[in-house]
C-alpha positions as CSV (number, residue, x, y, z in Angstrom):
1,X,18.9,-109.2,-42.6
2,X,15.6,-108.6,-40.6
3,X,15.9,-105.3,-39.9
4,X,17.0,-104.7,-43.8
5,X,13.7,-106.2,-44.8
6,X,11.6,-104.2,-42.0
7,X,13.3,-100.9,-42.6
8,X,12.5,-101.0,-46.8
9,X,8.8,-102.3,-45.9
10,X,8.5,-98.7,-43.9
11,X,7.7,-95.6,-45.6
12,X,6.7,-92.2,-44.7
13,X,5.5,-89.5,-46.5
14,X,4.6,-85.7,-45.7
15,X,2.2,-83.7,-47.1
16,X,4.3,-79.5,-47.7
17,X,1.2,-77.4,-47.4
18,X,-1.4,-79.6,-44.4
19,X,1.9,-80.5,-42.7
20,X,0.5,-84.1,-42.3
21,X,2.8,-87.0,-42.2
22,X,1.7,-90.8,-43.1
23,X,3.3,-94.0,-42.1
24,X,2.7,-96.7,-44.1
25,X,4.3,-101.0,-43.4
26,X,3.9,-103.6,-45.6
27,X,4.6,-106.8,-44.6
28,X,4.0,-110.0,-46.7
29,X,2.3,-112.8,-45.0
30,X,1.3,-111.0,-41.6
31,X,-1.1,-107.7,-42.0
32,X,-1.7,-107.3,-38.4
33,X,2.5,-107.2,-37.9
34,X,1.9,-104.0,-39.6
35,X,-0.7,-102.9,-37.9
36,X,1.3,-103.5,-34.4
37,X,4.5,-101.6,-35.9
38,X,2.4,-98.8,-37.2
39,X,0.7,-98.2,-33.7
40,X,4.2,-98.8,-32.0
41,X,5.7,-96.2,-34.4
42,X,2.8,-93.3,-33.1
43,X,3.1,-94.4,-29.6
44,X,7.1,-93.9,-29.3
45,X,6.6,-90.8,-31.3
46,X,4.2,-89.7,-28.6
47,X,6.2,-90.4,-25.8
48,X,9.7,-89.0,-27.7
49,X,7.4,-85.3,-28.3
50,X,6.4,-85.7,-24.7
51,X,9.4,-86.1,-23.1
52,X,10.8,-83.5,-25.0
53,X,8.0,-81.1,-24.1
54,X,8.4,-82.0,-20.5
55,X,12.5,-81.2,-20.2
56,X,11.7,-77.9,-22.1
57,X,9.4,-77.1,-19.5
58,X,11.3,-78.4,-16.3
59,X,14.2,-76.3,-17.9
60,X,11.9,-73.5,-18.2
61,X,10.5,-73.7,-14.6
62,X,13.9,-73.9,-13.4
63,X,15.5,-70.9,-15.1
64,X,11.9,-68.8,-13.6
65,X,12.5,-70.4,-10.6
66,X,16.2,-69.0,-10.2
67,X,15.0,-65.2,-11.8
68,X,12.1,-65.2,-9.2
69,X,15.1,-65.1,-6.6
70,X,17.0,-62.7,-7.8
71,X,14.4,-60.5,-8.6
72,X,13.2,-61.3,-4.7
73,X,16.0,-59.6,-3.6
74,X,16.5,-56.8,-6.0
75,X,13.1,-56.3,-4.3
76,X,13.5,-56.7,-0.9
77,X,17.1,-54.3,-1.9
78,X,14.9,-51.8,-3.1
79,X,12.3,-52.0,-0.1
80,X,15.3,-51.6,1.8
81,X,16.8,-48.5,1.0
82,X,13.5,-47.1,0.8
83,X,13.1,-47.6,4.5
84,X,16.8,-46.3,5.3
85,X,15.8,-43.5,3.0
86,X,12.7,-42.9,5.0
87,X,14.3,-43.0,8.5
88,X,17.5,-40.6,7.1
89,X,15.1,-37.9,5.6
90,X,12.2,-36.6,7.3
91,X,11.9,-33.3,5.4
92,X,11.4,-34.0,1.3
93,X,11.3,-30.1,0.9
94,X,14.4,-31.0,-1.4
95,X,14.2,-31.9,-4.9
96,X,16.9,-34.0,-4.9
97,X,15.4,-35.9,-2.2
98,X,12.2,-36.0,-3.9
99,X,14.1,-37.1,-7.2
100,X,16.1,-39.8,-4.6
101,X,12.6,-41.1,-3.1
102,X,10.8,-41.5,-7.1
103,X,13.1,-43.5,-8.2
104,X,13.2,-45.4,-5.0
105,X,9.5,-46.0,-5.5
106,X,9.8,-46.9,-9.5
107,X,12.7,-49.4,-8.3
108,X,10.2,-51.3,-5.7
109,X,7.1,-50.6,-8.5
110,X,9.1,-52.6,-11.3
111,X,10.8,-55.5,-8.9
112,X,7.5,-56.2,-7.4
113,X,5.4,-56.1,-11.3
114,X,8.0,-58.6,-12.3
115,X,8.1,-60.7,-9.4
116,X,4.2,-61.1,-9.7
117,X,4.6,-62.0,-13.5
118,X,7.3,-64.5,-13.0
119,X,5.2,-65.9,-10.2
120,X,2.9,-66.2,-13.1
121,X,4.9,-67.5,-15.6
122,X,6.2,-70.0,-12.9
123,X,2.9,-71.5,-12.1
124,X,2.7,-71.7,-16.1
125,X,5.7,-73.6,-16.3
126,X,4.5,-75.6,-13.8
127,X,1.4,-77.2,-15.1
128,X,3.8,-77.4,-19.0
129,X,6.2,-79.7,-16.8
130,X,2.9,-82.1,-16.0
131,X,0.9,-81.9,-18.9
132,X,1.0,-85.3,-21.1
133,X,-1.1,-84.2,-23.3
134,X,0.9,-84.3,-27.0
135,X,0.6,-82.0,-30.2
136,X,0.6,-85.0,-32.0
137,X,-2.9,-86.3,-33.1
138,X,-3.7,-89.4,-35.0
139,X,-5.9,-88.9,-37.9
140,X,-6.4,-91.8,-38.8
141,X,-6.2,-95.0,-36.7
142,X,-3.8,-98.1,-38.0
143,X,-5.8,-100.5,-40.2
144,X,-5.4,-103.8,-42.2
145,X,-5.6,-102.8,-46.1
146,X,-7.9,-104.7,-48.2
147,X,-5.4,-104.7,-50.9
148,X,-2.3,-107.1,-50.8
149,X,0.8,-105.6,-51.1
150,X,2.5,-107.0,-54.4
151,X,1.0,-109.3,-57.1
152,X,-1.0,-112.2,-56.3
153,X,0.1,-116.0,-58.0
154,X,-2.6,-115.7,-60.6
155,X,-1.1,-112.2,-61.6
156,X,2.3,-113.3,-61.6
157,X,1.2,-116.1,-63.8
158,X,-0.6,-114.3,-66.4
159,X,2.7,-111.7,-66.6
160,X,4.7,-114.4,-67.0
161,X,2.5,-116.2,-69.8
162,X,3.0,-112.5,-71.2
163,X,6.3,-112.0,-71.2
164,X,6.9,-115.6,-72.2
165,X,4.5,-114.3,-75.4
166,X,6.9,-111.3,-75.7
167,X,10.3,-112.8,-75.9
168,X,8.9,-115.8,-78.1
169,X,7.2,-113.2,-80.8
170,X,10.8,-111.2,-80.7
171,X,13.1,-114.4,-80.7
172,X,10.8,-115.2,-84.0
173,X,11.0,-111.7,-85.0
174,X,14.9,-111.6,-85.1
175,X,15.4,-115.3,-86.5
176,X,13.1,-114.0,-89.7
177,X,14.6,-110.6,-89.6
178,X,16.1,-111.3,-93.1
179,X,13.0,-112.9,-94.5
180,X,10.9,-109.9,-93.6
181,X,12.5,-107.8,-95.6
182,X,13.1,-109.1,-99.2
């Protein structure tokens, strides 16, 4: 029954084009237990975006982590057949040799580019995994309306006195109906 009552006192609305979202609570008798949900709302939606951010980036780091080390030793491959290729072949006078040795080189040039940019990308990923900080800004701090939510007693009274008004003059109305129109 409680939570019935709380979930229809929430609402939320989204503005299409700024993107912004708005949480409004209305509680009867207690303004500041809206208050206290509305700042409990934007703190678990804080911690739900950061923990979410955070496993993205701890998945991140680890997939870099596990590229850096193959592309170590496709390096340290490629630094290695350049050195048996070194100590086989003296002479490069041949220009398959030569062709041999510049692809060699391009193989060591591109393994050691992208293990320097994953190095990068891996310190990135590293401060992502530790940042707190959210994408999630509060615009607007929670605060107690000045308006009441509902009618007040002395509105409810004078719609009452009106309606009672209303159904009287029709009541009339239909017992003269026949009167009226001879």
């Amino acid at each position: 029954m409680e939570k019935e009552y709380l979930g229809s006192t929430i609402t939320h609305s989204e503005e299409r084009l700024s993107n912004l979202n708005a949480i409004t609570v209305r509680v009867r008798r207690d303004a500041s237990l809206s208050k206290e949900i509305v700042e409990n709302i934007y703190g678990s939606i804080i911690k739900y975006s950061n923990e979410v951010t955070n496993i993205k980036a701890f998945e991140k780091r680890i997939f870099i982590e596990g590229r850096l080390l193959e592309i170590k030793k496709e390096l340290e491959s490629s630094e290695n057949e350049m050195l048996e290729f070194l100590e086989e072949n003296k002479d490069f006078s041949s220009p398959s040799l030569l062709l041999k040795k510049g692809r060699i080189d391009r193989d060591i040039v591109l393994h050691g580019q992208l293990y320097l940019s994953l190095s990068d990308q891996l310190e990135l990923a590293k401060i992502d995994e530790k940042d707190n900080t959210s994408s999630i800004f509060l615009l607007d701090s929670p605060h107690i309306s000045s308006y009441k939510s509902g009618i007040t007693f002395s509105k409810g009274i004078i719609f009452i006195f009106i309606m009672f008004f209303a159904i009287a003059f029709s009541w009339q109305a239909y017992k003269n109906r026949n009167q009226l129109f001879i």
